[in-house]
N, C-alpha and C positions, 0 to 999 in steps of 0.2 A: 422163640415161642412168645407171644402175646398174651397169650388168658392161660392161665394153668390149674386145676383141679383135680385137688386129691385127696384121699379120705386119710387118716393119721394117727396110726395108733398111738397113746398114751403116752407110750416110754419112746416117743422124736420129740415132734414139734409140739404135741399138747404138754411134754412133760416141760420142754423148754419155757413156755410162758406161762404153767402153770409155778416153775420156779422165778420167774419175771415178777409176775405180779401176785405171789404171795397165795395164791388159790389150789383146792385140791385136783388131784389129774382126773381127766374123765376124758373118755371120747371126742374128739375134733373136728370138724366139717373147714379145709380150708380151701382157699378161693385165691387169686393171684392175678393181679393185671399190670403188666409194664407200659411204660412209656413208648413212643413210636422208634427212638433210641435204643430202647434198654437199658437205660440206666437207671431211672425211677421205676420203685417195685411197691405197689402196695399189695398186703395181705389179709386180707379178712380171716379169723378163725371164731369158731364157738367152741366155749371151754365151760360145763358144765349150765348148759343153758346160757349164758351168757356170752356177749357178740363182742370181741374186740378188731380193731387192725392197726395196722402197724407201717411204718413207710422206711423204707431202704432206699439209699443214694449213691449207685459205683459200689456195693455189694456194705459200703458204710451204715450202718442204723442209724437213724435221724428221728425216729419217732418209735415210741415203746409201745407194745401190746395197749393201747387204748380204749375207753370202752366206748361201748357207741349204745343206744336207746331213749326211748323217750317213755313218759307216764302222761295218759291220757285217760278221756273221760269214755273211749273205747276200749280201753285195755294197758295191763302191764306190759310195756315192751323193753323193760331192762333187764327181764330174767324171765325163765323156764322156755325159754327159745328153741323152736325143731327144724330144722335145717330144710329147708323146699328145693331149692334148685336155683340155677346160675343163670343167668342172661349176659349175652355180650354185643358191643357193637364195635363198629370203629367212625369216629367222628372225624371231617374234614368239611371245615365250613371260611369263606373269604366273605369281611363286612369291613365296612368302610365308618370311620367316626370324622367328624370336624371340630373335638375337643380338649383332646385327648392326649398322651404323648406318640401316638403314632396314629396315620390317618388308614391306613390301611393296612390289615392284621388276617391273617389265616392261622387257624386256631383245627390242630390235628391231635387226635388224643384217639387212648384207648379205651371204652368203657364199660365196666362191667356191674352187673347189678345182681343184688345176693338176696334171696327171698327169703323169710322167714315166718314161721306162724308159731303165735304166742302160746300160753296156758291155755287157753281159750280157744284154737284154731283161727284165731286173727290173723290175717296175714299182713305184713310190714316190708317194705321192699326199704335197702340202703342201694342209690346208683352212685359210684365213682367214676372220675372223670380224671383220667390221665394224660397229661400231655409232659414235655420234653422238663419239664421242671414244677408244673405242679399240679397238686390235687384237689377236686372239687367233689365233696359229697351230700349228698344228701337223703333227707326220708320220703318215703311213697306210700299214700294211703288209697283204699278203695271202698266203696260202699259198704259195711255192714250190718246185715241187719234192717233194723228201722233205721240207725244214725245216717245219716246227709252230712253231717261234720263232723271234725275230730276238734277239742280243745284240750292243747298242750298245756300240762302245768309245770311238766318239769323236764330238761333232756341231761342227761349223764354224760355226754359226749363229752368227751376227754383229750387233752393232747396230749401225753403222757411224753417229755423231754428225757434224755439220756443227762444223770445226773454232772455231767460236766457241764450242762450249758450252763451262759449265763446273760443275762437280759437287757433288753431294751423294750421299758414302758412304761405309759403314762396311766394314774390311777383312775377310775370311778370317784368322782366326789360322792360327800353324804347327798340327800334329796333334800332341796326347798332351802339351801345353804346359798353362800356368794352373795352380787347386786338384787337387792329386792328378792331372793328368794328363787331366782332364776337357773339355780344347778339342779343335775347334772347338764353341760352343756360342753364336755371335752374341751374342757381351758386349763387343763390340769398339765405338770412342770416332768419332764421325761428324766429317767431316773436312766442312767448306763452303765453297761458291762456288773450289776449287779447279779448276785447268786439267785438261782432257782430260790432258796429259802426267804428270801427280803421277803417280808409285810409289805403290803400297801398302804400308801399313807393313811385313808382312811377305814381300810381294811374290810372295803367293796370291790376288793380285785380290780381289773384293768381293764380300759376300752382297746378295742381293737383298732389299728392293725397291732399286734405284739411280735417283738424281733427278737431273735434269739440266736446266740450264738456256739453253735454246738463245737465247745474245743475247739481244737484245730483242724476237725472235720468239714468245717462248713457254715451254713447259716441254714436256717428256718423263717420266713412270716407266714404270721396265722392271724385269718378272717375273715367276711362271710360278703355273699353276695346275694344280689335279687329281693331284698326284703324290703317291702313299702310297706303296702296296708294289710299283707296277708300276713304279717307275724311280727310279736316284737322285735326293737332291734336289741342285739346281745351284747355278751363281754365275756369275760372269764374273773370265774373265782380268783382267792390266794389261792397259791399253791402248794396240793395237797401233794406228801411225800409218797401216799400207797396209790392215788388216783394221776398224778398231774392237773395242769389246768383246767377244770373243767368249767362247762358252759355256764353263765348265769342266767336267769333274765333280770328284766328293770325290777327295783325296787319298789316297793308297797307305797311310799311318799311321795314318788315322783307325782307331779300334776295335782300336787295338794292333796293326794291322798284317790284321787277320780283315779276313775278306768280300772280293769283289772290289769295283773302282769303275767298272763297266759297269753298263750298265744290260736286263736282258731282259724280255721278256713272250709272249706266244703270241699266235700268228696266227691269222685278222687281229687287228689290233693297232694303237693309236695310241701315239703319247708323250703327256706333259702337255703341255700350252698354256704358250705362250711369252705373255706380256701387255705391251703397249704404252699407255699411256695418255697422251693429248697434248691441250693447250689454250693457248688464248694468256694465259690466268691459270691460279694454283694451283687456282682452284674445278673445273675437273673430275677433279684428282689427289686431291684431300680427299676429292670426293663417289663416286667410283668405288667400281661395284659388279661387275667385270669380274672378280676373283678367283671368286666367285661365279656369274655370269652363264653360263656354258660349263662345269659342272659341274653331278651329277646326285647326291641322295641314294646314297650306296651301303647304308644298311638302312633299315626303319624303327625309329622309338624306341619302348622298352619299353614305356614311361607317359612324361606328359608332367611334363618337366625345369622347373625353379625356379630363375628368376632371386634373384639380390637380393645382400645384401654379408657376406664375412668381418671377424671380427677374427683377429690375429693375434698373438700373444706374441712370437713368436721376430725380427722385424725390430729390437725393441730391445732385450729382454728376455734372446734368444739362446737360446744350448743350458740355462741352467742354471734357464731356465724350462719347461722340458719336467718337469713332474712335475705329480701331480693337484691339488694346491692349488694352483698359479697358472693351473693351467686349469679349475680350478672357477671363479675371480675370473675368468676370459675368458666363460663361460658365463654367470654371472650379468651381468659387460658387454654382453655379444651380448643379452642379455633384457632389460636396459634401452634399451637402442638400437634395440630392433625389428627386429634383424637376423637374417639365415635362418642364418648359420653360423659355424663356430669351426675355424680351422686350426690340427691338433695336426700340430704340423711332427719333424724328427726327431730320432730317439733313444726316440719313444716306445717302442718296443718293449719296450728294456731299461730305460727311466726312469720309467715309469708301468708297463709289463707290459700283457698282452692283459687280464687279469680285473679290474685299472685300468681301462682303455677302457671296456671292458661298462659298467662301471659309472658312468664319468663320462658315457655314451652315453645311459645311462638318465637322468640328472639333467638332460643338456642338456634329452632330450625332452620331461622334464616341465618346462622351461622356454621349451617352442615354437621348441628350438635344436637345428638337427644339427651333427655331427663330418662334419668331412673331414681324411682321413689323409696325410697326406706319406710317399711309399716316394722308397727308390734304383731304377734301374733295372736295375743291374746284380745276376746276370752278372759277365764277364768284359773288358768293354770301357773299365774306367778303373780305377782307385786309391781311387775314393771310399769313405771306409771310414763311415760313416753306416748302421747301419738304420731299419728293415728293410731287407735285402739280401734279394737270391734269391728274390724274392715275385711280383716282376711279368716276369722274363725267358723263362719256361716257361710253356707253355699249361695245364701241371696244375698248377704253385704258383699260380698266377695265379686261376685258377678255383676252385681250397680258399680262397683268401686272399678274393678276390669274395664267396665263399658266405658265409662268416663276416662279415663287414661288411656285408652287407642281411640277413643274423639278426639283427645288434645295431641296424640304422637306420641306419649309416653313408651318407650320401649322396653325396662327393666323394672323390676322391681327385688328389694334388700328385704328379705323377712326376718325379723328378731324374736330371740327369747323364747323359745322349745321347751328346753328345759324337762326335756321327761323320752323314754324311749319307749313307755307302752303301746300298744296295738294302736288303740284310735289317735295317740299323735306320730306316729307313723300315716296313719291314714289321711291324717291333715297334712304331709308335706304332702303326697301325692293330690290329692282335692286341688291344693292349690296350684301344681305345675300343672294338671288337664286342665284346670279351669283359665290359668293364664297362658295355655297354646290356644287356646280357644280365638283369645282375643289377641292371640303375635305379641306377647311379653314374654320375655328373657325373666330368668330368676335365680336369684342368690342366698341362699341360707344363712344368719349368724346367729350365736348361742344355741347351735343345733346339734344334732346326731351327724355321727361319719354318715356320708354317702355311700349306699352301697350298692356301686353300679350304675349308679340313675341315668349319668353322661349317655350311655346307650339305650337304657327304656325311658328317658323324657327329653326327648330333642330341644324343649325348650329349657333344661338344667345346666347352669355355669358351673356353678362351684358353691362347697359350706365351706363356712370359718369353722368348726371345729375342730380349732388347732388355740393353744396360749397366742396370739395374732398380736398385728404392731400396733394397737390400741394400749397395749401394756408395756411397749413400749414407748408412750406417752407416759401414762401415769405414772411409774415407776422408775426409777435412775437401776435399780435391780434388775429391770429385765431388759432394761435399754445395755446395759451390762452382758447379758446373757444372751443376746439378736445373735452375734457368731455362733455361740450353740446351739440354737434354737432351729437357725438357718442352714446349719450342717447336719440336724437328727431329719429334719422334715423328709427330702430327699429319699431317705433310706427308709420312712415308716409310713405316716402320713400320708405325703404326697404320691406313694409308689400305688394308692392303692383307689385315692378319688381326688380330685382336681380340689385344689386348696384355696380359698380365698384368701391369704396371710392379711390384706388389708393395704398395701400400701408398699412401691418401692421408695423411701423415704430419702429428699433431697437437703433440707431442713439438718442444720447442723445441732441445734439448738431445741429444743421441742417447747417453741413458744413461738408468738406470732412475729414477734417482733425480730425470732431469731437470734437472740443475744442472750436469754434469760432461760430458768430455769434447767435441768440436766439437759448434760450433751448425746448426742449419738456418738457411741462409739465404732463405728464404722466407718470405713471409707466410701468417700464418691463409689469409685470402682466395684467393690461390695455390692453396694446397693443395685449399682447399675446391673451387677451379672445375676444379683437376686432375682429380676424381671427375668429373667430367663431357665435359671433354677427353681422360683416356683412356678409351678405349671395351673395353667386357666386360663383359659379361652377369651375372658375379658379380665384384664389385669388391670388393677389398680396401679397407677406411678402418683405418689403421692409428692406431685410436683406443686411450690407456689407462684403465686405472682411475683415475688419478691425474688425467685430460684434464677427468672430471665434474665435478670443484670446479676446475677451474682454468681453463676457457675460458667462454665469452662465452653465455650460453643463445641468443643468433640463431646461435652457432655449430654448436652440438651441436642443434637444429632442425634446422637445412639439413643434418645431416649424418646425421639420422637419419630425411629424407623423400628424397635426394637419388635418383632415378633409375639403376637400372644397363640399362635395356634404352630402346630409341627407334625410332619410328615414321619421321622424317626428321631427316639432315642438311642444314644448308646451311653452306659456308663465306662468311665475313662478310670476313677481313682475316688479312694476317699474312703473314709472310716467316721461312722455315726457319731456325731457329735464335736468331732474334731476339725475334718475336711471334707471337700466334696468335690470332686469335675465329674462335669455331666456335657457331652456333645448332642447336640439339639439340629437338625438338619428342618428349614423351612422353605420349599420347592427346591431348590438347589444348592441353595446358600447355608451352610454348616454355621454355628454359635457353639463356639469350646469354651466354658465357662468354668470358673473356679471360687471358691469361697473357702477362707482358712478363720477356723474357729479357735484357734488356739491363740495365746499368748506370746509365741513364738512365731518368726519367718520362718516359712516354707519353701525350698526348692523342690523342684518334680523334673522329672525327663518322661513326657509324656508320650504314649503310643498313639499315633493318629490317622492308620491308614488312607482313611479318609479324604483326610487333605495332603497328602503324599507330594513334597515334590512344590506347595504351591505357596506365597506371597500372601499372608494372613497380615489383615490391622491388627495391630495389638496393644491393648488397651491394659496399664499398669500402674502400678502406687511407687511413690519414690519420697522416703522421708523428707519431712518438712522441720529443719530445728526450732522457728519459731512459731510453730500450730502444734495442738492435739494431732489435727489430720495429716496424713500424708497428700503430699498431692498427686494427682491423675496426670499420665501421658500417654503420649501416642505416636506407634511408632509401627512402619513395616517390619515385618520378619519372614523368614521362610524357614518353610516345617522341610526338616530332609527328604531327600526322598524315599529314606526307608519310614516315613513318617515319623521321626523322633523328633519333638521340638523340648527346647528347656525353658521353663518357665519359674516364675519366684512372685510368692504372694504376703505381702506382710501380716502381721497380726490384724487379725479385723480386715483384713484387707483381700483383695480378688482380683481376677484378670477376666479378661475376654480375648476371645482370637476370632474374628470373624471377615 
C-alpha cells in the first residue's frame, strides 16, 4: 500500500509519541506515505493540536516524532491544529541537467499532502515528497481574508534524531565576524562523528547540508531546496534534547544589521523544501539528486553555456598578480592546456584598468580563451574594500557593467562577499543570475550561501565556494595540513547537495610563486589530480602554473589537461567522511574511479566495479619518494577482474585514478 490513513485512538500510536516526546495523549489524525519501494515510510500525526512526523527506513526509525509549523503574520500554525483531510499523488518526472553529477535523472516518489486549519480556521497545507531514499517537504499557503501575503517570522520544524546518532557539521559563524566583517559566509572547519549533545562553536547552530549518522542503523542528510528571493536561506539551531534540530533563520546582524530575518511571499504560496536523504550506507547521500528533484527552471538560458576548466593567478600568485603581463602568461597557459578560461580575480579595475581588459580580452580570444571577471558584491553590506565595488548591487550598475562584458566577450563572472542569508540578499544572488543570462554570463558565487538547487532553476549557475576552499590553503600551513580532510568530508556533505567551487586543483608544491618558499602542500600530485574529479563543477578550477610545465610529469599535465568537468553518472564505490573517499564518475562512456585518503596512514581497498568488469584501466598511483616530502606519481595498465574486483593502495595524502 502507498498512502495509508487512519484515525488512532490514544492508548496506540498517539500514546506511543505522546511517550516519545514528553506531551499529554489526546486524540490522533494520522497520515502515511511510502516510498515507490517501500521502504521509506513517512508519518504525519497531530497530538493535541499539534502536527509532528516522523520517517522510518526497512521498518528502522531514522527520524523521531518531529514537529512541523510555522508563526506568521496570518496565524498561529504551531498549535490548536484541526485536522482537514489528506491529498495524494504519484510523481514520475525525467529532466535532463548539464552540471550536475548525473545528466539525466527520473525522479518517482509518492506524495501526500496533509491539511490543516488553525485556531482561527486558517487553513495550512504540509506536501511530502517521497521517493526511494528521500523526503522533501514543505508548507502551502492560500489567500486569507484581506492578506495577499504571508510573513514568516518563525518555523518550528524540527529533525528530531534517534539519540544514538552522532554528527557531521560545520557551524554558523557570529554575523559581521572574519575578513573586513564579511561572515557568515559557510568557511567554517567540519566537526565529525561528534554527539548529538556538542555545542556549536559559536553557538549559532549549523549551516546545512548536516550528516548524521544514526548507529549502526544507517545515515541521515538534512536540507533544503528551491529558495532564492522567495524566503531566507536556513540552518538549524543547537540541539535541543526535548525538540532536536530545529530550523533557524539568519541572524539580526547579518548585512550590518539591514533587511529583516523573516521570510515573506504572496499568496498562494509555498516555502522551499526541507530535504531529508536516508540509507543504510553513504551511497545514497553521495548519489542524491533530491536538491534538484522538486524544483523547476525559473528562466530559460540565453544560448547554451560552456563547461570546461579555469586557471587562476591569484590562488598563489595573489593580489600582485593582477596586472596585464601575468595575465597574458595565464592566457597563453590556458591555451596551452586547452582550457576554456582565465580568472582575472580582484583589483582588476584599478590594476589592469577597463581598456586593459578590452584588450587582454581580445588576445585571450584570439587564443580560443575567455576572461571571467571577479566583482565585490557589495554595496553596503560588509567592509570588503576590493573592487570593483558597486557593480553588481543595483539593477542599472549591474546591467551597464553586463552590457560591457558581452561587448568585449567576457563570459563568466566570480561574485564575492555575501555574507548574510536574509531575504533581500537571497534576492540579490538571483537579480544577478537573470540579469547575467540576459547578457550569456556564466556565474560563480564566493563568500556566499549554500546553493540551493539553482544548478537546475538558473542555467546560467556554476557553482559557490561556500565551503573552508583552497584559499586557506594558501594562507595557513593549518589547513594546508587538513586539504586530506577537508577533501574527504566534502564528498559526503557539501558537495552531495550543490556543485562546489573548492578554488583550485593545486599543482604548486610550495604555495609561493617561486615554488620553493613558504608552507608545503601536503598532498600528492595524484591527490590533487583525482580532486578535479572528486569535486564536482561544471567549470573547475586546476590551479595550474607556468612554472608546473617544465616541472611536472607529462602523464601529469595529460590527465589534467583531458580531465572532465561535467558527468553523465555517479556512483559511490567506498569511503567514510573525513577519512576516505572513491567516487566513480562516468563522462559519455569513459568511467573515472577516483580515490583520495585523508588519513595518515596507507590505505589498501579491493574495490567493486561492475562497471569496468573485465576491462584494461590506466592507473594512476603514488609510490614513496625517500628523498622528497612527496611521493611520486606513476602510471601503469591494470585490469579490473571480471567480476569487477580491482585492488588498489593510496598513500597518506595520497589518491589514485583508474580511467
Amino acid at each position: 500500500m502507498i498512502f495509508m490513513k487512519k484515525v488512532i485512538c490514544r492508548h496506540t500510536v498517539a500514546a506511543a509519541v505522546c511517550l516519545m516526546v514528553g506531551l499529554p495523549m489526546a486524540h490522533a489524525e494520522k497520515n502515511t506515505v511510502v516510498s515507490p519501494d517501500g521502504k521509506l515510510k513517512v508519518t504525519t500525526e497531530d497530538v493535541d493540536g499539534k502536527l509532528y512526523y516522523s520517517v522510518d527506513y526497512n521498518g528502522i526509525n531514522m527520524m523521531q516524532p518531529s514537529r512541523l509549523g510555522v508563526e506568521s503574520n496570518i496565524g498561529d500554525f504551531t498549535q490548536g491544529l484541526k485536522y482537514k483531510s489528506v491529498d495524494t499523488k504519484v510523481i514520475d518526472k525525467t529532466y535532463t541537467m548539464r552540471s550536475t553529477k548525473a545528466s539525466n535523472v527520473t525522479y518517482k516518489a509518492n506524495q501526500m499532502t496533509v491539511n490543516y486549519l488553525n485556531g482561527k480556521n486558517v487553513p495550512v497545507s504540509v506536501t511530502f515528497s517521497v521517493s526511494n531514499h528521500d523526503v522533501a517537504f514543505c508548507y502551502s499557503f492560500v489567500q486569507t481574508g484581506d492578506f495577499k501575503h504571508i510573513i514568516v517570522n518563525k518555523e518550528i520544524t524540527a529533525f528530531n534524531l534517534p539519540k544514538q546518532t552522532t554528527t557531521f557539521l560545520s557551524p554558523q559563524s557570529d554575523p559581521m565576524i572574519g575578513w573586513k566583517r564579511t561572515k557568515p559566509s559557510y568557511e567554517e572547519e567540519y566537526t565529525t562523528d561528534a554527539p548529538l549533545t556538542a555545542k556549536s562553536k559559536y553557538g549559532r547552530g549549523y549551516t546545512f547540508p548536516c550528516l548524521f549518522r544514526v548507529g549502526n542503523d544507517g545515515w541521515v542528510q538534512v536540507s533544503e531546496t528551491g529558495t532564492h528571493g522567495n524566503y531566507p536561506g536556513c540552518r538549524v539551531a543547537d540541539y535541543d534534547p526535548a525538540k532536536g534540530y530545529e530550523i533557524a533563520f539568519p541572524m539580526q546582524g547579518e548585512s550590518d544589521g539591514l533587511g529583516s530575518t523573516s521570510g515573506a511571499f504572496a499568496l498562494p504560496g509555498s516555502t522551499p523544501w526541507r530535504t531529508i536523504t536516508v540509507g543504510t550506507t553513504l551511497k545514497p547521500i553521495v548519489e542524491t539528486t533530491i536538491a534538484y528533484d522538486v524544483v523547476d527552471p525559473c528562466y530559460e538560458a540565453s544560448q547554451q553555456y560552456q563547461p570546461g576548466k579555469y586557471t587562476w593567478s591569484w590562488l598563489i600568485w595573489q593580489d600582485n598578480s593582477i596586472n596585464y603581463n601575468d595575465q597574458k602568461q595565464f592566457v597563453d597557459l590556458t591555451a596551452a592546456m586547452g582550457y576554456e578560461y582565465v580568472l582575472i580575480d580582484n583589483w582588476w579595475d584599478t590594476q589592469i584598468g577597463r581598456a586593459g581588459i578590452e584588450k587582454l580580452s581580445r588576445y585571450a580570444q584570439s587564443k580560443g580563451v575567455s576572461l571571467m571577471l571577479w566583482y565585490n558584491s557589495n554595496g553596503v553590506a560588509n567592509d570588503a574594500p576590493q573592487g570593483p565595488r558597486n557593480c553588481m548591487n543595483t539593477a542599472v550598475a549591474r546591467k551597464k557593467e553586463m552590457a560591457w562584458m558581452k561587448s568585449i566577450g567576457v563570459k563568466g563572472i566570480k561574485v564575492d562577499f555575501f555574507g548574510s542569508d536574509k531575504q533581500h540578499t537571497m534576492q540579490l544572488y538571483e537579480d544577478i543570475l537573470s540579469d547575467a543570462n540576459d547578457y550569456g554570463i556564466q556565474v560563480i558565487f564566493h563568500g556566499c550561501t549554500l546553493p540551493r538547487g539553482w544548478e537546475r532553476m538558473y542555467p546560467n549557475f556554476v557553482s559557490s565556494e561556500a565551503v573552508l576552499a583552497s584559499e586557506n590553503v594558501f594562507f595557513q600551513e593549518h589547513h594546508a595540513k587538513r586539504e586530506g580532510f577537508e577533501l574527504t568530508m566534502h564528498p559526503f556533505c557539501r558537495n552531495t547537495v550543490a556543485s562546489m567551487d573548492w578554488g583550485g586543483t593545486i599543482m604548486n608544491r610550495y604555495m609561493s610563486r617561486d615554488n620553493k618558499s613558504r608552507h608545503r602542500r601536503y598532498t600528492s600530485d595524484v591527490f590533487e589530480m583525482a580532486s578535479a574529479v572528486v569535486n564536482q563543477a561544471s567549470i573547475q578550477c586546476i590551479a595550474i602554473y607556468p612554472n608546473n610545465l617544465n616541472e611536472l610529469p607529462q602523464h601529469e599535465i595529460e590527465f589534467l589537461k583531458e580531465v572532465p568537468t561535467t558527468w553523465d553518472e555517479t556512483r559511490f564505490v567506498d569511503g567514510y567522511p573525513g577519512k576516505y573517499v572513491v567516487l566513480a564518475r562516468r563522462h559519455g562512456t569513459q568511467w573515472y574511479v577516483v580515490g583520495l585518503n585523508g588519513t595518515d596512514k596507507p590505505l589498501s581497498l579491493t574495490l567493486n566495479l561492475p562497471m569496468t568488469a573485465g576491462s584494461t584501466k590506466t592507473y594512476y598511483y603514488d609510490t614513496p619518494n625517500k628523498k622528497s616530502f612527496w611521493p611520486d606519481s606513476k602510471v601503469k595498465q591494470i585490469k579490473v577482474g571480471n567480476n569487477g574486483k580491482v585492488k588498489v593502495t593510496m598513500l597518506s595524502n595520497g589518491g589514485f585514478i583508474l580511467k
